[in-house]
C-alpha positions in Angstrom: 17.2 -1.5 2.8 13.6 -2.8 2.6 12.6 -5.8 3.9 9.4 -8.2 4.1 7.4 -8.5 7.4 5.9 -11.4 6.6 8.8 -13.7 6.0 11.6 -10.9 7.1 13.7 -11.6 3.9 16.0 -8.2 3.0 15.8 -6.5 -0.3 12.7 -8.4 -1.8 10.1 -5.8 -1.7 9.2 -4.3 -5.7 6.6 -1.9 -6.5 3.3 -3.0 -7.6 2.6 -1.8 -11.3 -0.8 -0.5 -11.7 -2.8 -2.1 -14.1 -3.9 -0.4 -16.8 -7.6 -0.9 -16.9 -7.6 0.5 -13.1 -6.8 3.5 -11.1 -3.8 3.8 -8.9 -3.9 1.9 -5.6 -4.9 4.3 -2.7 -5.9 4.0 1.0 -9.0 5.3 2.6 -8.3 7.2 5.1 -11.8 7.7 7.5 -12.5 10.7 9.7 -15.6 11.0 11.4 -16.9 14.8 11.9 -19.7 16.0 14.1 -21.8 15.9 10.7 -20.8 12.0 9.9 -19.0 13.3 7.1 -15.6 11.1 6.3 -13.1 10.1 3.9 -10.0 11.5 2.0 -8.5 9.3 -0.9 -5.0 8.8 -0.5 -2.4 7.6 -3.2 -0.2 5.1 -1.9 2.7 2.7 -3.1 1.6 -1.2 -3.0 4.7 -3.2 -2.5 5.1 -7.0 -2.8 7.8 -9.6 -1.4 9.8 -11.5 -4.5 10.0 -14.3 -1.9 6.5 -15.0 -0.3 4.3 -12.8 -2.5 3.0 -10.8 0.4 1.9 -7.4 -0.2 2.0 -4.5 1.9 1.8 -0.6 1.9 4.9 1.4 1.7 4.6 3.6 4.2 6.6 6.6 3.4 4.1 7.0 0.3 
């Protein structure tokens, strides 16, 4: 069972849709090489509380 860490209520978190005008959400991920040389795009799953609206990755994306 999910559950927000913002506000801790259980079984509120949904899945972001993407809008349709953008690309999907995706996370950054830097790492610096001898030749300064960084970044990999990541796709990742944006999740938001139905309680307090606070949004958050889903880390098992």
């Amino acid at each position: 069972m999910n559950y927000c860490i913002n506000c801790g209520e259980r079984g509120t978190l949904q899945e972001l849709s993407v809008p349709e005008s953008e690309e999907q959400p995706f996370l950054q991920r830097g790492e610096f090489e001898p030749d300064n040389q960084y970044s990999l795009e990541q796709f990742v799953t944006i999740l938001q509380c139905q309680t307090c609206q606070h949004e958050m990755i889903d880390l098992s994306s």
